[in-house]
MARBA-3410 file (N, C-alpha, C, O; in Angstrom, 1 decimal):
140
103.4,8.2,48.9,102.3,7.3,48.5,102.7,6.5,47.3,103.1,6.8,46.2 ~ 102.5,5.1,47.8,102.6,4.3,45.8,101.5,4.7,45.4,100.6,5.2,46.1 ~ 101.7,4.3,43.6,101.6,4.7,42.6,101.2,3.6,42.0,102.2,2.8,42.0 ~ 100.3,3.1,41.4,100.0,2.2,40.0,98.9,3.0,38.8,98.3,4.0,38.5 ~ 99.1,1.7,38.2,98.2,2.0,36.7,97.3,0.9,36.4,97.8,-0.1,36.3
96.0,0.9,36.3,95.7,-0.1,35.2,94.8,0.2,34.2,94.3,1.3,34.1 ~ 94.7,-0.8,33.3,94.2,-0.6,32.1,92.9,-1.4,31.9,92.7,-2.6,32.2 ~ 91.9,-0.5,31.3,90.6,-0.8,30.5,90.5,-0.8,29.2,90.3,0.2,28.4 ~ 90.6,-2.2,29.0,90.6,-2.8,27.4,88.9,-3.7,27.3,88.3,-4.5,28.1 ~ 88.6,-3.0,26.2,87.4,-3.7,25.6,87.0,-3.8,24.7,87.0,-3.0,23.8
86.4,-5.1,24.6,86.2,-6.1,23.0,85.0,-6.2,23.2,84.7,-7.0,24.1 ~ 83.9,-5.5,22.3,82.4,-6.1,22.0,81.7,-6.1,23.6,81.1,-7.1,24.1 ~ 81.8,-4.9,24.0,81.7,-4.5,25.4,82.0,-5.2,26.3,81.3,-4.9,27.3 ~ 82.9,-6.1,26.6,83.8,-6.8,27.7,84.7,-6.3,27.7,85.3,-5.8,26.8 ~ 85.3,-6.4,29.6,86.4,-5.6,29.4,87.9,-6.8,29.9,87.8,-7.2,31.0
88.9,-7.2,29.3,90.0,-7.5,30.0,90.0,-7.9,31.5,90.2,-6.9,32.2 ~ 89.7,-9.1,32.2,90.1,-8.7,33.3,90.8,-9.7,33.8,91.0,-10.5,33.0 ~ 91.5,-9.9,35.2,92.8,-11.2,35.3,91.9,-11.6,37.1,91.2,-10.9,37.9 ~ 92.3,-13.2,37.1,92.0,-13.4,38.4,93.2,-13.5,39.0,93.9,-14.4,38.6 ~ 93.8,-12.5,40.4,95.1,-12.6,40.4,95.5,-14.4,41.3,94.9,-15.3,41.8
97.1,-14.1,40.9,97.6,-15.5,41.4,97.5,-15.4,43.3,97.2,-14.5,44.1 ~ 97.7,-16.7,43.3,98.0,-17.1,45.0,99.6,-16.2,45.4,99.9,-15.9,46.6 ~ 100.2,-16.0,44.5,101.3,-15.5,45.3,101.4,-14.1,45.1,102.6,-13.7,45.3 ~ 100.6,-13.3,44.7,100.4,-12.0,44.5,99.4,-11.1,45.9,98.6,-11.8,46.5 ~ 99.6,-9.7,46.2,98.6,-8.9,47.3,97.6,-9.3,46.2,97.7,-9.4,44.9
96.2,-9.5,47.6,95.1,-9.8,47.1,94.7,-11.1,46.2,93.7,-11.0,45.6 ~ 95.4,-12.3,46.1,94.9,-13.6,45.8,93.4,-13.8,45.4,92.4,-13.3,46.0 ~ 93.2,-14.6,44.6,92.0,-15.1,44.1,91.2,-13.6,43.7,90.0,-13.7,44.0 ~ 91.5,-12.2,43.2,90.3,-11.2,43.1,90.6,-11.1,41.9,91.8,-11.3,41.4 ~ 89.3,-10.8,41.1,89.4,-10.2,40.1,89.3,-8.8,40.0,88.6,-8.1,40.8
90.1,-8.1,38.8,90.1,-6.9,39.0,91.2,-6.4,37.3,92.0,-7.2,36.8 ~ 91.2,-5.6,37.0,91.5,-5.0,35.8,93.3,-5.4,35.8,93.9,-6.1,36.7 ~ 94.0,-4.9,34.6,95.5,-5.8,34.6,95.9,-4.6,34.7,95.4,-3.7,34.1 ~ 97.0,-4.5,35.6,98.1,-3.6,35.6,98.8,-3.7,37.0,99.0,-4.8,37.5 ~ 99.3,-2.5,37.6,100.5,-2.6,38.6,101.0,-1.0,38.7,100.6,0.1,38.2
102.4,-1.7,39.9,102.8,-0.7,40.2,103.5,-0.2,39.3,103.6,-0.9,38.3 ~ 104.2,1.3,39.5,105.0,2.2,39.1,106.3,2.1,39.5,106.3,2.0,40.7 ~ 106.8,2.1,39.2,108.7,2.0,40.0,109.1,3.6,39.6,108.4,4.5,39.3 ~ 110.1,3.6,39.8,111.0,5.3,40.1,111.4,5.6,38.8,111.9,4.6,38.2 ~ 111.2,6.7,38.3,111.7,7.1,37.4,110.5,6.5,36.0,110.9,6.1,34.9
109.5,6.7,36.3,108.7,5.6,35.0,107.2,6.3,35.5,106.7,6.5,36.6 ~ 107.1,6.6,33.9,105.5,7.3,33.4,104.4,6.4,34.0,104.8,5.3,34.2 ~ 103.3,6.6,34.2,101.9,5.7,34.5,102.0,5.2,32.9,101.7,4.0,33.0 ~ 102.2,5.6,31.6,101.8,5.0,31.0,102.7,3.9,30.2,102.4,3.1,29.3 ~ 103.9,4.3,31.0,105.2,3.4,30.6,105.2,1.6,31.2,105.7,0.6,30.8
104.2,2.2,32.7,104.3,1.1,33.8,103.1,0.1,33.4,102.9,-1.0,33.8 ~ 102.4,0.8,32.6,101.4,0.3,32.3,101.0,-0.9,31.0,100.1,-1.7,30.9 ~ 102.1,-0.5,30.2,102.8,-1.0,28.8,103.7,-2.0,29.9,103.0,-3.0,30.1 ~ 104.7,-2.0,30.6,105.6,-3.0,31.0,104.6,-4.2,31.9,104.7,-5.4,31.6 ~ 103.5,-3.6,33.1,102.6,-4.8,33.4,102.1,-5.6,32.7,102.3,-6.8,32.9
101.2,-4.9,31.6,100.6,-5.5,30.5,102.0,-6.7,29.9,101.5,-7.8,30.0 ~ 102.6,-6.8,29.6,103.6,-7.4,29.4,103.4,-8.6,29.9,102.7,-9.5,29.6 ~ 104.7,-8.2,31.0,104.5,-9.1,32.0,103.7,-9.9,32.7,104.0,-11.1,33.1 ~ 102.6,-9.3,32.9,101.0,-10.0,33.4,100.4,-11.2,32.0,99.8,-12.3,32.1 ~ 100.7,-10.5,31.0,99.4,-11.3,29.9,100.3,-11.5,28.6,99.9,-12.1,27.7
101.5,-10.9,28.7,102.3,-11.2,27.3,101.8,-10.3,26.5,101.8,-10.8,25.3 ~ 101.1,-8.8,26.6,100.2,-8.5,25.1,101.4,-6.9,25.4,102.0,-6.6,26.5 ~ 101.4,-6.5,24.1,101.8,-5.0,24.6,100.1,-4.3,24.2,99.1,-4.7,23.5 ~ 100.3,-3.1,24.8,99.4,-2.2,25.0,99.5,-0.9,24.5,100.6,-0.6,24.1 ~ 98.3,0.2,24.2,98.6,1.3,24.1,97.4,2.2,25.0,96.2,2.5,24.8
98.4,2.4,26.0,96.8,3.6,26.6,96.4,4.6,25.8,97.3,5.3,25.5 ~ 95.0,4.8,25.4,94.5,5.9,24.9,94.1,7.1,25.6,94.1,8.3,25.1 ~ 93.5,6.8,26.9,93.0,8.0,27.8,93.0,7.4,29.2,92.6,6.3,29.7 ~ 93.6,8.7,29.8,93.6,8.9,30.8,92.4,8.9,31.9,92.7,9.7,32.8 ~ 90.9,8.2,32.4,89.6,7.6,32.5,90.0,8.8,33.8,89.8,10.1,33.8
90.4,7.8,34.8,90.5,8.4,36.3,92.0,8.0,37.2,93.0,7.4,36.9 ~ 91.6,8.7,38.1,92.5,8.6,39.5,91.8,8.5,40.6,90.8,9.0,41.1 ~ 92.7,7.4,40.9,91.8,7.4,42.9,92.7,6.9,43.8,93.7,6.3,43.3 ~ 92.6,6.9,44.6,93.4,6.3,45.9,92.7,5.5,46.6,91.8,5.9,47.3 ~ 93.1,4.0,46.4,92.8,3.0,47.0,92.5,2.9,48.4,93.0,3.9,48.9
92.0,2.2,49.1,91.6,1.8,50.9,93.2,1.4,51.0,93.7,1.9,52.0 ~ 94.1,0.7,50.3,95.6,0.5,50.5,96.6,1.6,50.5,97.8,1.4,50.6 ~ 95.8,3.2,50.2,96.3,4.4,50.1,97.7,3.7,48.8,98.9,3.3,49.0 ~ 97.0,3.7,47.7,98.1,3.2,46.3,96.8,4.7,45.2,95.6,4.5,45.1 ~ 97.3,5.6,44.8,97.0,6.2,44.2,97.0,5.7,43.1,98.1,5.3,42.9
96.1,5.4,41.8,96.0,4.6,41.0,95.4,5.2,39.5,94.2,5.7,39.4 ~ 96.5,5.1,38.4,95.7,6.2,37.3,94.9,4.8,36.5,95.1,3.6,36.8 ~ 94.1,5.2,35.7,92.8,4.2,35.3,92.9,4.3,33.7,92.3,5.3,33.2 ~ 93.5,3.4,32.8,94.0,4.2,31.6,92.7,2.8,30.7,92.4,1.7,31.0 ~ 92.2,3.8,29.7,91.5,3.3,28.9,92.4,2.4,27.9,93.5,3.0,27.9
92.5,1.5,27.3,94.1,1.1,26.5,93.5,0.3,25.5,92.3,0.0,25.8 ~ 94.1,-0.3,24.2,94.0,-1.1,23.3,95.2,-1.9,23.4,96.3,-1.7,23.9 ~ 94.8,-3.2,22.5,95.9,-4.2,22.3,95.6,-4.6,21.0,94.5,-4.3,20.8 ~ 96.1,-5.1,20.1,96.2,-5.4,18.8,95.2,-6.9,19.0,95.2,-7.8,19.8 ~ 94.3,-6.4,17.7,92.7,-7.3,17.9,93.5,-8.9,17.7,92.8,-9.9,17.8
94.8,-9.1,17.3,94.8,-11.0,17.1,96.4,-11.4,18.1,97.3,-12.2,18.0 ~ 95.9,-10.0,19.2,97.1,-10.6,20.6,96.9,-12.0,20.9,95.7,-12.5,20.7 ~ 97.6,-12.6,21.2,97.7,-14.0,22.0,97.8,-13.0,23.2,98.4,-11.9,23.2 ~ 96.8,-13.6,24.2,96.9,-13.1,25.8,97.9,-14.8,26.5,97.6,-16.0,26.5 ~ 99.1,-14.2,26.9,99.4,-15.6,27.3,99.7,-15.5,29.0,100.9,-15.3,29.2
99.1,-15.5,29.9,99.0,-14.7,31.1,100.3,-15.5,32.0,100.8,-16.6,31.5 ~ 100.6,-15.1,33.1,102.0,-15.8,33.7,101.5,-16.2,34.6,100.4,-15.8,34.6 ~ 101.7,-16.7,35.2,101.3,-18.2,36.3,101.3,-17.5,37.4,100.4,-17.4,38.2 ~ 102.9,-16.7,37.7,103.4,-15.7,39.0,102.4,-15.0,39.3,101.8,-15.2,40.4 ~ 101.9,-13.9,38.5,101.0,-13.3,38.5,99.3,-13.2,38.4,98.5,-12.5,39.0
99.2,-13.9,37.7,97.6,-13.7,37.1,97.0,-15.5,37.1,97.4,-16.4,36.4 ~ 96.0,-15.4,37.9,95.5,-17.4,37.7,94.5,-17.9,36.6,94.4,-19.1,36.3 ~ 93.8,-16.5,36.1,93.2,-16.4,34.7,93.0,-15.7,34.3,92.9,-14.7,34.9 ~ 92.6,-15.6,32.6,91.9,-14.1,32.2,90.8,-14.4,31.8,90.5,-15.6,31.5 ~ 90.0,-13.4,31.5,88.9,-13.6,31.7,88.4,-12.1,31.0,88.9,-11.0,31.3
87.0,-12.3,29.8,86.3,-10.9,29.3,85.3,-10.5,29.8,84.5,-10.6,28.8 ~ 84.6,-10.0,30.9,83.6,-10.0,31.7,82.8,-8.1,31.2,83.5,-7.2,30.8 ~ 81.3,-7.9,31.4,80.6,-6.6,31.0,81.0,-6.0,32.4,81.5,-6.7,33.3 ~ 80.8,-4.9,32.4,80.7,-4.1,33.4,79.2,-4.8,34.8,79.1,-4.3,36.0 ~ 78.7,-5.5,34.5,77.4,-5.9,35.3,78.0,-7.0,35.8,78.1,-7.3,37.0
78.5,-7.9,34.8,79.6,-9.3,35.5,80.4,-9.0,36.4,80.4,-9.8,37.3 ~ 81.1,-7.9,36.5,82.4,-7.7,37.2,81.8,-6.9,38.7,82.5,-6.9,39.6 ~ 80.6,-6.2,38.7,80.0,-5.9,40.1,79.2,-7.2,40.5,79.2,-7.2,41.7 ~ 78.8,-8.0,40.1,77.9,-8.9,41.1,79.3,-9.7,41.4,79.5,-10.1,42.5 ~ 80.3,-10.0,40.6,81.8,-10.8,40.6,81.8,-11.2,42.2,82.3,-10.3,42.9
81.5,-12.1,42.7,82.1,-12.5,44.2,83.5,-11.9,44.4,83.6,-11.1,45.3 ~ 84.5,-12.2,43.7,85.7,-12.4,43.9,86.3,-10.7,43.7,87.3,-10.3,44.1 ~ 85.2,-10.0,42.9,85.5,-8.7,42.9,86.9,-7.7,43.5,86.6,-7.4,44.6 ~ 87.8,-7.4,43.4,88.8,-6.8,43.9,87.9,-5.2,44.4,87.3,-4.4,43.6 ~ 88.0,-5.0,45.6,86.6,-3.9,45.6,87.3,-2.8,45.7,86.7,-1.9,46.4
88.2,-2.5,45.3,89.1,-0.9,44.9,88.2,-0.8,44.0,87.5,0.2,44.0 ~ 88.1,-1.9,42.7,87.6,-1.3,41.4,86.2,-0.9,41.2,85.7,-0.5,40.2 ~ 85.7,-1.2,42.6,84.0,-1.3,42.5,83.7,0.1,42.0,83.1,0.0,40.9 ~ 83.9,1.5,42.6,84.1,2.8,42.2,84.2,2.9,40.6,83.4,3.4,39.8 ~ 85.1,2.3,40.3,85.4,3.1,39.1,84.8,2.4,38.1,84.8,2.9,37.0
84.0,0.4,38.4,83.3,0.4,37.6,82.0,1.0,37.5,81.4,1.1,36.5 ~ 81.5,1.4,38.7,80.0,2.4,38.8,80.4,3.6,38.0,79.5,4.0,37.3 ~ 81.5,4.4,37.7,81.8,5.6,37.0,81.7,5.2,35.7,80.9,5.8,35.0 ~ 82.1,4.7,35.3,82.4,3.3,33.7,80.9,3.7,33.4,80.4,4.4,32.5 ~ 80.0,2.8,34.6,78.9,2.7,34.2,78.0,3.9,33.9,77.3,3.9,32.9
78.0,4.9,34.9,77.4,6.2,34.7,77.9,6.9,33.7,77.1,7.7,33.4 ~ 79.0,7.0,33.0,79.9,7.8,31.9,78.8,7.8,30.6,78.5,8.7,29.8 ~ 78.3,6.5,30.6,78.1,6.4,29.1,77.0,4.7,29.2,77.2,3.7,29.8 ~ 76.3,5.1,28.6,75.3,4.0,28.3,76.1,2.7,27.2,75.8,1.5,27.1 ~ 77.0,3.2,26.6,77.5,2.0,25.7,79.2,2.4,26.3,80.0,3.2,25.7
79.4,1.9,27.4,81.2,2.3,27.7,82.0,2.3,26.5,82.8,3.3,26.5 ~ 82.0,1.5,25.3,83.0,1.5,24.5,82.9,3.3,23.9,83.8,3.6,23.2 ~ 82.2,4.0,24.1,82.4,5.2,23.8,83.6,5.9,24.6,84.3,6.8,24.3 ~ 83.7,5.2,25.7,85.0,6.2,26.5,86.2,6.0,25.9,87.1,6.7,26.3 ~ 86.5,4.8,24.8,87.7,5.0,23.9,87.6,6.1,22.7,88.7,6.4,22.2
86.7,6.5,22.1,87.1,7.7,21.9,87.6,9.3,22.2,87.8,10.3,21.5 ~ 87.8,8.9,23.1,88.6,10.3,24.2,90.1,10.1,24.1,90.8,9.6,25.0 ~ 90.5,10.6,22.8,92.0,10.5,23.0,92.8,11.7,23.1,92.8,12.6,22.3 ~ 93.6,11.7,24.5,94.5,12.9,25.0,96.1,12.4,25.0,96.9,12.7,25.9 ~ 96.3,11.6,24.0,97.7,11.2,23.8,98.3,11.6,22.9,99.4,11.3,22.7
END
């Protein structure tokens, strides 16, 4: 089974999110930044290298949110993460066609929605009345 990671970063209750490129699986969806895992590499290693790559920022996951396996059968860890509050997001053209800081309520009505994430934003939403509480859960 593949393996990815992405990350839930949030600023003043918005969360990070990228609209993917034309030349990427799944074109035009929005949906949280991260990726696959390659061999030999932690979820939270893979997760720091996307962030990278995708948006230019480094990252740090803080908690481990969830796991699920995708309708594409891609088992997927769900990491809560920070980025340093005066990152330049400079996103890559290859990858990502924009970014974008959307609530949890934006990102379910989202037409363009990537609908893997729909789940785990209804869990986001049931967790906690003010989400930015789920960054204080640190198991790192």
């Amino acid at each position: 089974m593949r393996e990815g990671a992405i990350a839930i970063i949030e600023q003043g209750g918005r969360f990070l999110t990228i609209t993917r490129s034309a030349s990427v699986a799944a074109p035009g969806k929005v949906c949280f930044p991260g990726g696959g895992i390659e061999p030999n590499e932690t979820a939270e290693q893979a997760l720091y290298r996307e962030c990278i790559e995708e948006l230019g920022i480094a990252i740090r996951p803080i908690c481990l949110f969830d796991i699920f396996v995708t309708p594409w059968n891609v088992r997927l860890y769900c990491y809560t993460a920070e980025m340093e509050p005066d990152a330049v997001i400079l996103p890559n053209p290859d990858e990502v066609a924009t970014v974008q800081w959307l609530t949890i309520s934006e990102m379910l009505a989202h037409p363009d929605l990537l609908e893997s994430n729909r789940s785990l934003l209804e869990k986001m939403q049931d967790t906690a009345a003010n989400c930015s509480q789920l960054f204080y859960f640190n198991i790192m």
